[in-house]
Wavefront OBJ file of the C-alpha trace (Angstrom):
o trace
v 110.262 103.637 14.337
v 107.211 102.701 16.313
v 109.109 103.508 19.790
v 110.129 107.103 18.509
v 106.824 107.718 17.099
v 105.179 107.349 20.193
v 107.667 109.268 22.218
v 106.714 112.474 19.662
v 103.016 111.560 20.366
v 102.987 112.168 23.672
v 105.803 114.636 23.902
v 103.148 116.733 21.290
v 100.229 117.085 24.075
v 102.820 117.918 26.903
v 103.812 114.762 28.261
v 106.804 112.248 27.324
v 109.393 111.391 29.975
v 111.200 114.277 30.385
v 108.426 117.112 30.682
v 107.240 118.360 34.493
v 104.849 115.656 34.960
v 105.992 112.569 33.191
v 104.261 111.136 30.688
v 104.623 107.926 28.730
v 107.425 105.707 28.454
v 108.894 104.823 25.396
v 107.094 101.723 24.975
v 103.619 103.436 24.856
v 101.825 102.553 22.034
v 101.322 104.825 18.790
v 97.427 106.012 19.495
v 95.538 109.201 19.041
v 96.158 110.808 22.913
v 93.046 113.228 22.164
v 90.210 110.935 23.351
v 90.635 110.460 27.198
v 89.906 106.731 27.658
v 91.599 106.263 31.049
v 92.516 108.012 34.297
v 94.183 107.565 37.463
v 93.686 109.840 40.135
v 95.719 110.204 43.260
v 93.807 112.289 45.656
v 93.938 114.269 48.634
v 90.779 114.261 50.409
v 89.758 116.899 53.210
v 88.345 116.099 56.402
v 84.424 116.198 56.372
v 82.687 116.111 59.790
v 85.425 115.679 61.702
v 86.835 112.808 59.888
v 90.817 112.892 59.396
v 91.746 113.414 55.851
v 93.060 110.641 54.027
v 94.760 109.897 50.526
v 93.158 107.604 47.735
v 94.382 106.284 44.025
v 91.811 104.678 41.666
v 92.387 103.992 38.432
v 89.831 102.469 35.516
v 90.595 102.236 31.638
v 88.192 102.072 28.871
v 88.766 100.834 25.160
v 87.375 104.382 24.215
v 85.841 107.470 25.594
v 82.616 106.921 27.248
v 79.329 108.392 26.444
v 77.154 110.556 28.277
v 73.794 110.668 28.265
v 73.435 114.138 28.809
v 74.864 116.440 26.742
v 76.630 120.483 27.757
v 75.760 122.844 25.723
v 77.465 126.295 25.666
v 75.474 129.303 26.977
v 78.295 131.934 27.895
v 81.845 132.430 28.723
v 83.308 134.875 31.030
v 87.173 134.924 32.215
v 87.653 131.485 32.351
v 84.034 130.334 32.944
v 81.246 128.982 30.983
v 77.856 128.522 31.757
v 76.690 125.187 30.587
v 72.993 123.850 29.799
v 71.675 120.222 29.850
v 70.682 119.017 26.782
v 69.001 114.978 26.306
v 68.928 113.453 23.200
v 65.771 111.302 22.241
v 65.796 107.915 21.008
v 62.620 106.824 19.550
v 63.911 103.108 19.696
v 65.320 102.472 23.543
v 69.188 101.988 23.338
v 69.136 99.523 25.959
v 71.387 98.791 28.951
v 74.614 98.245 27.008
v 74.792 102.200 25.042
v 73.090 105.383 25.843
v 71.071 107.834 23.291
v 73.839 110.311 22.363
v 72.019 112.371 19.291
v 68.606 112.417 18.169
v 67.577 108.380 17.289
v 71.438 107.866 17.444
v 72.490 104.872 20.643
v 76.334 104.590 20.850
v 77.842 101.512 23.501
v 79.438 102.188 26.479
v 83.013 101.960 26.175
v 84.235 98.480 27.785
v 86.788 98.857 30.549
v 90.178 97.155 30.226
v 93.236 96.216 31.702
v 96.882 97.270 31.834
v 98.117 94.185 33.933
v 99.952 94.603 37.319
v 100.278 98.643 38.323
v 103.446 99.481 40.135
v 103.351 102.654 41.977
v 106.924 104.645 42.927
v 107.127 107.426 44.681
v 103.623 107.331 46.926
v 104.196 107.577 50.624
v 102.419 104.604 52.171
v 102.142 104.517 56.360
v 104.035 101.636 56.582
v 107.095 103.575 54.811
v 107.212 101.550 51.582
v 107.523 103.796 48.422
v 106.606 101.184 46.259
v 103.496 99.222 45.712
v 101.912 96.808 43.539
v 97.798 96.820 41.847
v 95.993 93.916 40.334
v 92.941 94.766 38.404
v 89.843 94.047 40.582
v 86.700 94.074 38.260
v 88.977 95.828 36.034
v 89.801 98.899 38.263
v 92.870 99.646 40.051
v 93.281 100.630 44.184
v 96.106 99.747 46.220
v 95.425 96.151 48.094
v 94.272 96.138 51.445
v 97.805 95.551 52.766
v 98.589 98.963 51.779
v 97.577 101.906 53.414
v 98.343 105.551 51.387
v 99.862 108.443 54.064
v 98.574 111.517 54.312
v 99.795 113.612 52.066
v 100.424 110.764 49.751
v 103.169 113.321 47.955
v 105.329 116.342 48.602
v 103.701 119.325 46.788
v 105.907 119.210 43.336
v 107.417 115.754 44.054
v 107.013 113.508 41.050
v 105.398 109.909 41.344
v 104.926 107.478 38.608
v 102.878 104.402 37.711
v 104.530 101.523 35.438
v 102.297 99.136 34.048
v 103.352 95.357 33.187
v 101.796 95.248 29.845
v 98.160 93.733 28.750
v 96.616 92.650 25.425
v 94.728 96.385 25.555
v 98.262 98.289 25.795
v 102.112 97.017 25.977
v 104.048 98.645 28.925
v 104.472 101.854 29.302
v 105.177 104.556 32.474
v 102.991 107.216 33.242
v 104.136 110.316 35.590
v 102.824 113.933 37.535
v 103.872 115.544 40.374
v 102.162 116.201 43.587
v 99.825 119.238 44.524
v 99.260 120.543 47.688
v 95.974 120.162 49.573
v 93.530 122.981 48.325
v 92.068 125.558 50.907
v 88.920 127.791 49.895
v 89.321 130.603 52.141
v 86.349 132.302 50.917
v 83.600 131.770 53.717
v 80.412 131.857 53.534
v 79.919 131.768 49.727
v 77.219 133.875 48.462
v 75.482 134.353 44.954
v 73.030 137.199 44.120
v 71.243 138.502 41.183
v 73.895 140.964 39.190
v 76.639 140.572 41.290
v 80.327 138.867 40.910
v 81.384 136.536 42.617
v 85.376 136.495 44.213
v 86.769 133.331 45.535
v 89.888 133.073 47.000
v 92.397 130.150 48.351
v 95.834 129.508 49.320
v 98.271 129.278 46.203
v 100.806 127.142 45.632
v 104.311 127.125 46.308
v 105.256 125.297 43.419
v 103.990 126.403 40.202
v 101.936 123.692 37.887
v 98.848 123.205 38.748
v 94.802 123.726 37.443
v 92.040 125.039 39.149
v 88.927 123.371 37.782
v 85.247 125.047 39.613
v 81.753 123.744 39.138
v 79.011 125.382 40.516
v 76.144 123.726 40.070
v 72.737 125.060 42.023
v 70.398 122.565 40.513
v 71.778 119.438 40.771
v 69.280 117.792 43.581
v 66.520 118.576 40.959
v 67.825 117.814 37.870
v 70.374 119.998 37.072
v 69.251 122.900 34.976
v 72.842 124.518 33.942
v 76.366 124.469 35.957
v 78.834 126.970 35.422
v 82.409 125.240 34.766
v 85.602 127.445 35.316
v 89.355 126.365 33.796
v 91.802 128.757 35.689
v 95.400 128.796 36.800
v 95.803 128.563 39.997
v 96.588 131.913 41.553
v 94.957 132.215 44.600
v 92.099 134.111 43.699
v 89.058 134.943 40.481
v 86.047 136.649 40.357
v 83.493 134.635 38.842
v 81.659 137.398 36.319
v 78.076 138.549 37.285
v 76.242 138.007 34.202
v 77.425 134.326 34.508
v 75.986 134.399 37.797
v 72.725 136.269 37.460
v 71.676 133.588 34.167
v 72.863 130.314 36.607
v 70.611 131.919 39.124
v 67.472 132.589 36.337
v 67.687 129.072 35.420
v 67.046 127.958 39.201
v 68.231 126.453 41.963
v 67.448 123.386 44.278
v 68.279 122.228 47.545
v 72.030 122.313 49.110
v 73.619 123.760 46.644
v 77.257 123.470 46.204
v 80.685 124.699 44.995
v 83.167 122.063 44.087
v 86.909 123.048 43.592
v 89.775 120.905 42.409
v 93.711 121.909 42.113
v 95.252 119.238 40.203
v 98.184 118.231 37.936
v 98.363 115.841 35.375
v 100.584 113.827 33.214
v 99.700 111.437 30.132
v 100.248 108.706 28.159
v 99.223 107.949 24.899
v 98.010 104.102 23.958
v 96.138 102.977 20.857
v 92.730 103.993 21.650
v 93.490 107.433 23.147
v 94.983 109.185 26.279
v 95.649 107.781 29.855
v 96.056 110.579 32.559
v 97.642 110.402 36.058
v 96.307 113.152 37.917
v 97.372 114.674 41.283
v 94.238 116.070 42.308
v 92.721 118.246 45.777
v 88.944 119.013 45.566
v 87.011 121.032 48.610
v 83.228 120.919 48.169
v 81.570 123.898 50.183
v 77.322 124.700 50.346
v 76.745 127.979 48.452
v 74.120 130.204 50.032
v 71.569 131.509 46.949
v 68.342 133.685 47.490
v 65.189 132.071 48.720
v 66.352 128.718 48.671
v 65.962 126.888 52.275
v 67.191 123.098 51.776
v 65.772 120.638 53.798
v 65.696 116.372 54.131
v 62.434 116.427 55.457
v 59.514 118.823 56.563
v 60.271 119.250 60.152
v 63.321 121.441 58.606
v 61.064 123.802 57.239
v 59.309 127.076 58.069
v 55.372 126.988 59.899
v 53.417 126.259 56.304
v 55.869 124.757 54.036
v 56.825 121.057 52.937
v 59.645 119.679 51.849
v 59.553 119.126 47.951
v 61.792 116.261 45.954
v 64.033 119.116 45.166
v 65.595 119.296 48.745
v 63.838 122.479 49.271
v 61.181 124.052 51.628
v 57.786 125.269 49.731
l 1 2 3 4 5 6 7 8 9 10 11 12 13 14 15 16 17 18 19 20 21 22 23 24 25 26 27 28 29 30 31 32 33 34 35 36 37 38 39 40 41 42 43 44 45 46 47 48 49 50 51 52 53 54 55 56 57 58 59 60 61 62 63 64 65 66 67 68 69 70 71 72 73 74 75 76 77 78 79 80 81 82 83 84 85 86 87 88 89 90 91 92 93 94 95 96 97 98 99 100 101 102 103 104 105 106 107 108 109 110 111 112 113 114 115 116 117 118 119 120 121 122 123 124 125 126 127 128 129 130 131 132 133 134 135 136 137 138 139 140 141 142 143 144 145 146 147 148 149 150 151 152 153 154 155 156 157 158 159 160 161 162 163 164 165 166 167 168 169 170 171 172 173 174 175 176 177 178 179 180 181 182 183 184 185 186 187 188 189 190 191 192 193 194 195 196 197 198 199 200 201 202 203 204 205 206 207 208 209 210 211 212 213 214 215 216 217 218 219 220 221 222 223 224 225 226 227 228 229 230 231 232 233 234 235 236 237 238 239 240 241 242 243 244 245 246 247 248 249 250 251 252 253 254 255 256 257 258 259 260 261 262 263 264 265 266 267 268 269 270 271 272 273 274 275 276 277 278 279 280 281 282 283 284 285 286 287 288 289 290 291 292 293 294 295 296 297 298 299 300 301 302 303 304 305 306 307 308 309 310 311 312 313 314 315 316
């Protein structure tokens, strides 16, 4: 009864072994899969200054979802986006180094990571030609062991990988899957925002259907972020990010270097007793986003006859 119940679990929020990207085996534990309280990411990362691109898995579980100190609130939603605000709770009484002030006067814990004993990986294209590898928790996080060196891509673009874990006292066994995704490319260049205007993005789709496109763009961030906008989209190839959304990110102001950050990504889950474990096949491009008035800087010689640079990355 337990092994069927948990099959329905995680067959119910699009997993289970059978569905497009995996999911638990049939020994994962009965558990409410809404909480995320673990993820594994396999990653395809870009080349930055003339680096090569490389592939990277890490993995770290939690015995519950972990609290944030700051906390989103909803300002508007357009196609897809929302513009988000910052919002920190005060906590008359310090909560300490072991929680964080979640709600007025109200400290919760940080979650305490955990283990799932040894990690196989199948399916993962490593340089030496192996498609199988082993992880042992260091510090209770997983990354394959020095002896093991990911290729690039680490998966095919719709090719499904899995993870099988041996079993801990947090979690029994139980198999996780996804598929791959192919390496994201933001075409649009440069990327420009302005007061009461939209703003269209565009990148390469995908050849094999599946995947998310996640955006933040947050303007703020090297001052304290003052709002982000966050965009959920399928990934098509192109969106127009609405111009109201734009003109109140702008209002609420901006700091130095501001950015874009775009992930395409794919996921599969697995339920255990404290919540949801995710694999996730994940692509992110980070680009600087040009926005009116703002000159960024490191230090004053970067800036105009006049002006300093301020904390905030920016010339004044």
């Amino acid at each position: 009864m337990k092994k069927l119940a948990a099959i329905a679990l995680v067959a119910a929020c699009g997993g289970g072994s059978d569905s497009p990207d995996g999911g638990g085996g049939p020994d994962a534990a009965v558990g409410d899969v809404t909480p995320l309280v673990g993820t594994f990411t396999v990653s395809l990362v870009p080349s930055v200054a003339g680096a090569p691109p490389y592939s990277s898995l890490l993995g770290k579980v939690y015995d519950g979802p972990q609290p944030e100190a700051i906390q989103w609130v909803t300002a508007a939603t357009a196609n897809g986006c929302t513009l988000l605000t910052p919002k920190v709770p005060f906590c008359s009484t310090p909560c300490g180094g072991s929680a964080v002030c979640v709600a007025e006067n109200t400290c919760k814990p940080y979650a305490a990571s955990q283990t799932l004993g040894t990690v196989t990986a199948n399916g993962l294209a490593t340089q030496s030609g192996a498609a199988t590898f082993t992880m042992d928790p260091v510090a209770n996080a997983y990354q394959p062991p020095a002896a093991v060196r990911l290729a690039y891509p680490v998966y095919r673009e719709g090719e499904k990988f899995e993870l099988v874990t041996s079993g801990s006292a947090f979690a029994p066994s139980f198999t996780i899957g996804s598929r791959g995704v192919a390496a994201l490319d933001l075409t649009t260049s440069p990327i420009s925002l302005a007061q009461n205007t939209p703003l269209p993005l565009a990148w390469t789709a995908p050849a094999v259907p599946g995947s998310k496109i996640h955006i933040k763009l947050d303007i703020s961030h090297h001052g304290g972020s003052k709002g982000k906008l966050d965009c959920d989209l399928p990934d098509t190839g192109s969106t127009t990010i609405d111009a109201g959304l734009i003109t109140q990110l702008l209002n609420l102001g901006a700091a130095g270097y501001p950015t874009i950050i775009m992930t395409r990504s794919r996921a599969g889950s697995a339920a255990v007793t404290a919540g949801r474990i995710d694999l996730v096949a994940a692509s992110t491009v980070e680009k600087p986003v040009n926005v009116p008035g703002i000159i960024s800087c490191t230090d004053t010689s970067e800036c105009p006859m006049g002006q300093t640079c301020q904390p905030d990355l920016t010339c004044r």
